[in-house]
C-alpha positions in Angstrom: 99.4 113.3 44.2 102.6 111.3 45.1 104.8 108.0 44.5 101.9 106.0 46.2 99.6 105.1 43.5 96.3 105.8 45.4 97.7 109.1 47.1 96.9 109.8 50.9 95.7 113.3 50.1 96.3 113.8 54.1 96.3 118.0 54.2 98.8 118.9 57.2 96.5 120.7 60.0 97.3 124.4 59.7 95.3 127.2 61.7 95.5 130.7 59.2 92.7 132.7 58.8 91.0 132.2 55.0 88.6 135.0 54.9 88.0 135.4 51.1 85.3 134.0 49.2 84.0 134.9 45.5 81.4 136.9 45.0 79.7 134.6 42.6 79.8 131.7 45.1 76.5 129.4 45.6 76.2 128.1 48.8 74.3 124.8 50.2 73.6 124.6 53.7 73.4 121.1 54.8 70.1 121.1 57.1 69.8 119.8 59.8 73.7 120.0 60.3 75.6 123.5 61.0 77.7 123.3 58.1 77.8 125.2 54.7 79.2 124.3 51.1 80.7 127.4 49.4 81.6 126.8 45.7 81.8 128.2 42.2 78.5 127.1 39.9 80.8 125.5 37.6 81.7 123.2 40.6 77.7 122.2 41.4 78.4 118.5 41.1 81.5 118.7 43.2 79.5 120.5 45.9 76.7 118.2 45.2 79.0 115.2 46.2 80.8 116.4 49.0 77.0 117.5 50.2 76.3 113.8 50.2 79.5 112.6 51.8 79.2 115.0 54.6 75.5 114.2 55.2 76.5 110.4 55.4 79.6 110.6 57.5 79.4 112.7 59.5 76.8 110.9 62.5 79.8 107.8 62.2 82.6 110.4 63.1 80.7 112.2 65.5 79.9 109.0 67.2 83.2 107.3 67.0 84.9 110.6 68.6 82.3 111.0 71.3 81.3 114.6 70.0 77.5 114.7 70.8 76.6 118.9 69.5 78.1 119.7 66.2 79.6 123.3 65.7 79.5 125.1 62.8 81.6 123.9 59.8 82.4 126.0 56.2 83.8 123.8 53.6 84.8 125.5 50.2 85.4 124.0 47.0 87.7 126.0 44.9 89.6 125.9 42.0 92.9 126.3 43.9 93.0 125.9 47.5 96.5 127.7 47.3 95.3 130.8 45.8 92.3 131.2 48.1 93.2 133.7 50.1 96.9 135.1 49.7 98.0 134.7 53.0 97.9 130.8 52.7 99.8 130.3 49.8 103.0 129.7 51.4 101.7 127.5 54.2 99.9 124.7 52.2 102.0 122.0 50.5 101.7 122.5 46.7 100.7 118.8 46.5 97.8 119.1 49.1 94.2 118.1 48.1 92.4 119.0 50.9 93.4 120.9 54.0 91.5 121.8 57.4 91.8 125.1 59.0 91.3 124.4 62.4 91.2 127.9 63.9 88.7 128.8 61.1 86.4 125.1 61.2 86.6 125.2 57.6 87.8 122.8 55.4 89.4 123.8 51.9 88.6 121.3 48.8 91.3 122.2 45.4 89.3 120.8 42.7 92.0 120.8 40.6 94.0 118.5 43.0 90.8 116.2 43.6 90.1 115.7 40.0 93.7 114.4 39.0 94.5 112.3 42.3 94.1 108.7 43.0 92.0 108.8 45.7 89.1 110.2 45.8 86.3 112.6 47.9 85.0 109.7 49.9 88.7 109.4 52.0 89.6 113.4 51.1 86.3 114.9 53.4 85.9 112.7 56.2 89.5 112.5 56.6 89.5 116.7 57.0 86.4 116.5 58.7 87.9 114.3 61.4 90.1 117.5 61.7 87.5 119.8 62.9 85.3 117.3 64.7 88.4 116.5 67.1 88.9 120.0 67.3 85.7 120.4 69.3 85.9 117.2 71.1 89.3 118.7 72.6 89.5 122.3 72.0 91.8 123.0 75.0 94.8 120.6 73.9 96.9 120.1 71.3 97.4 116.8 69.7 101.0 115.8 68.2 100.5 115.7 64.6 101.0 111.7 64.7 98.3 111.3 66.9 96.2 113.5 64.7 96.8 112.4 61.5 96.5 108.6 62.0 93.1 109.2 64.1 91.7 110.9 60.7 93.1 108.4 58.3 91.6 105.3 60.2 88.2 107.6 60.5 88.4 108.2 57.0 89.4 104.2 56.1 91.8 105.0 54.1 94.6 102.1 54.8 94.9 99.7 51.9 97.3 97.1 51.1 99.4 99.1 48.9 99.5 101.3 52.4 100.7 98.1 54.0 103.6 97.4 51.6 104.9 100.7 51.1 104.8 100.7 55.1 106.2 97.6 55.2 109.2 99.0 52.6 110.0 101.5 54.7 110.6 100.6 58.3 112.8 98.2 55.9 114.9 100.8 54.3 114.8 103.5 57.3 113.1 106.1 55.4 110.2 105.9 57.2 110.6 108.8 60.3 110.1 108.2 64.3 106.9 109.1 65.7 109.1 110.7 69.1 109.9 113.4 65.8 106.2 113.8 64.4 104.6 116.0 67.3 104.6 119.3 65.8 105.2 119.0 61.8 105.4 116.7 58.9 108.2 116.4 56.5 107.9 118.9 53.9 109.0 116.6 50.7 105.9 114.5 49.5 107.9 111.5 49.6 108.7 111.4 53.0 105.4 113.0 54.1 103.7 110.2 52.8 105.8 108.0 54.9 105.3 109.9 57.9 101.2 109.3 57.4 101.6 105.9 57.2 103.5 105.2 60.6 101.0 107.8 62.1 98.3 105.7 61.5 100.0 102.3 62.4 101.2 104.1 65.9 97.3 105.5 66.2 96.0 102.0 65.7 98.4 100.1 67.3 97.8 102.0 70.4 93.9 100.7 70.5 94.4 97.8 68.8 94.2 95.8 72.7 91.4 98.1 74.2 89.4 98.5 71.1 88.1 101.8 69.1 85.1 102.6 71.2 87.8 103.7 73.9 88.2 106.5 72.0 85.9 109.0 72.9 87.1 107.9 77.0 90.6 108.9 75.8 89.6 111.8 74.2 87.7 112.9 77.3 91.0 112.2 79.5 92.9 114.6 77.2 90.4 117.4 76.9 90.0 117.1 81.2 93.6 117.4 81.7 93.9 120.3 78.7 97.0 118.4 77.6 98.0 115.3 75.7 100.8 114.5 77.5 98.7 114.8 80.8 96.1 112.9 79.9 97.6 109.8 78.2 99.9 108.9 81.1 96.9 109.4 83.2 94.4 106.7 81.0 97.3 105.0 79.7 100.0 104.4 82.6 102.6 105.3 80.5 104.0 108.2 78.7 104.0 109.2 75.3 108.0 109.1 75.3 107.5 105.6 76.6 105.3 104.3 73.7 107.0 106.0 71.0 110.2 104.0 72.5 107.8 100.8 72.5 106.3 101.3 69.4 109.1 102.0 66.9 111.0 99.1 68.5 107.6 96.9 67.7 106.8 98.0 64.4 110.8 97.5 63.5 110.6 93.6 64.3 107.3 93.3 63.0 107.9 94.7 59.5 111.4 93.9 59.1 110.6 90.2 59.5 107.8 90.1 57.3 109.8 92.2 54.5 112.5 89.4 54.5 110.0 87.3 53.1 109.9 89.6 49.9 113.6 89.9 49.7 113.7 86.6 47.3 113.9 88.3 43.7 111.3 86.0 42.1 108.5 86.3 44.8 109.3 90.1 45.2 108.9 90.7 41.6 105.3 88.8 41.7 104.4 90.7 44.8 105.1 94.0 43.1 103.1 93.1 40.2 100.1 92.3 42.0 100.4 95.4 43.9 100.4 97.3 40.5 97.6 95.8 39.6 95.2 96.3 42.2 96.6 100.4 42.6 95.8 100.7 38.5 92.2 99.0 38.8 91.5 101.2 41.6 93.1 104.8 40.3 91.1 103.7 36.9 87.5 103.4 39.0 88.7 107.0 40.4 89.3 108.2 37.6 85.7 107.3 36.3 84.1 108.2 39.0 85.6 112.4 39.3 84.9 112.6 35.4 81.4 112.1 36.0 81.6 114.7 38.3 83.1 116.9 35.7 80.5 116.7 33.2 
């Protein structure tokens, strides 16, 4: 899916209704959980693993939100996520894998994406489950799209070191965007979208890395009370959210900028990048492996 070897496959949040589904469609329901796998019978092994991945995650993102009663969830696996329903094909990126339709707590899987990108289902549906689940912690607020998206990427664990580097590349070369200008929408080029996930999660983490995750579902629970992010983080925090994004991109700016001049030297640069390559081919291969069995 994009220039970053393993691809984020990080759906932008979009709330449009999705009503269609085909009339040959099997569905699972995953007992004792509220939520339902739609898919077409030539997709059973798809639906089979995303069964199992929801049936393991989901207690671990429920607990490290705070969300103690699940609400009903619809997940579909489809052939193309864009051609679902006609009214969402020009609202979803063409380079999406996965997207979560908040509005609707239902998750779209494109199996056709999935199958051909680096990463794989086990980042793809806890990453858009994280979408939903916060959706019912804190139903009466909106979350910038910063917070949002760098919450479901370190739920879904999906930082690497290749993450790291390209990170690192990019508060070095000023194509990485502000987080003061990711509150309401992504980038629309892949390129640059990419680089707005990654300094979403570093602003997510580095905003508990003193305090800790298991503050959390406490800070959550300040947002939800207030009915507004802005509201409740200058209440738990003691500062605004203008004031961290100030703090933050002057942090991450010293902190990347000096490690990246270590790199600059051509020889050691070169070796870097060719570890880098190595690791990102030995993991896209495993991937790889691992969707065609799915396939077969």
């Amino acid at each position: 899916m994009l220039t970053r070897a393993r691809a984020l496959v990080l759906a932008p949040v979009v709330a449009v209704m999705a009503a269609w589904t085909p009339a040959s469609a099997n569905v699972r329901s995953l007992d004792p959980y509220p939520v339902t796998i739609r898919y077409e019978p030539r997709y059973s092994r798809v639906a089979e693993k995303v069964d199992a991945i929801t049936r393991e995650e989901l207690p671990r993102l429920m607990s490290e939100l705070g969300l103690s009663q699940l609400g009903p969830i619809d997940i579909v696996v489809t052939d193309d996520a864009r051609d679902y329903d006609a009214s969402l094909t020009d609202r979803l990126p063409n380079w999406g894998v996965a997207f979560a339709i908040l509005d609707e707590q239902r998750i779209l899987v494109d199996v056709q994406k999935a199958t051909r990108a680096y990463n794989s289902l086990d980042e793809v549906v806890p990453h858009e489950l994280s979408h939903l689940l916060v959706r019912q912690r804190v139903p009466h607020a909106q979350l910038p799209i910063w917070f949002s998206e760098g919450l479901a990427q370190w739920q879904a664990r999906e930082w690497s070191l290749f993450d790291s580097w390209q990170l690192m590349q990019g508060v070095w070369t000023g194509s990485v965007p502000h987080v003061e200008d990711l509150a309401r929408q992504y980038p629309t080029d892949e390129t640059r979208a990419q680089d707005a996930y990654r300094i979403s999660y570093a602003a997510f983490t580095d905003l508990f890395s003193e305090v800790g995750f298991t503050k959390l579902p406490e800070f959550l629970g300040a947002v939800e009370a207030g009915e507004s992010f802005a509201l409740g983080f200058s209440d738990y925090w003691g500062f605004t959210v203008a004031d961290y994004a100030v703090y933050f991109q002057d942090d991450v700016e010293k902190r990347y900028r000096s490690k990246a001049l270590a790199f600059q030297s051509g020889p050691l640069f070169g070796f870097a990048a060719l570890v880098f390559v190595a690791v990102v081919i030995r993991q896209s291969i495993k991937r790889r492996r691992k969707f065609a069995q799915l396939e077969e």
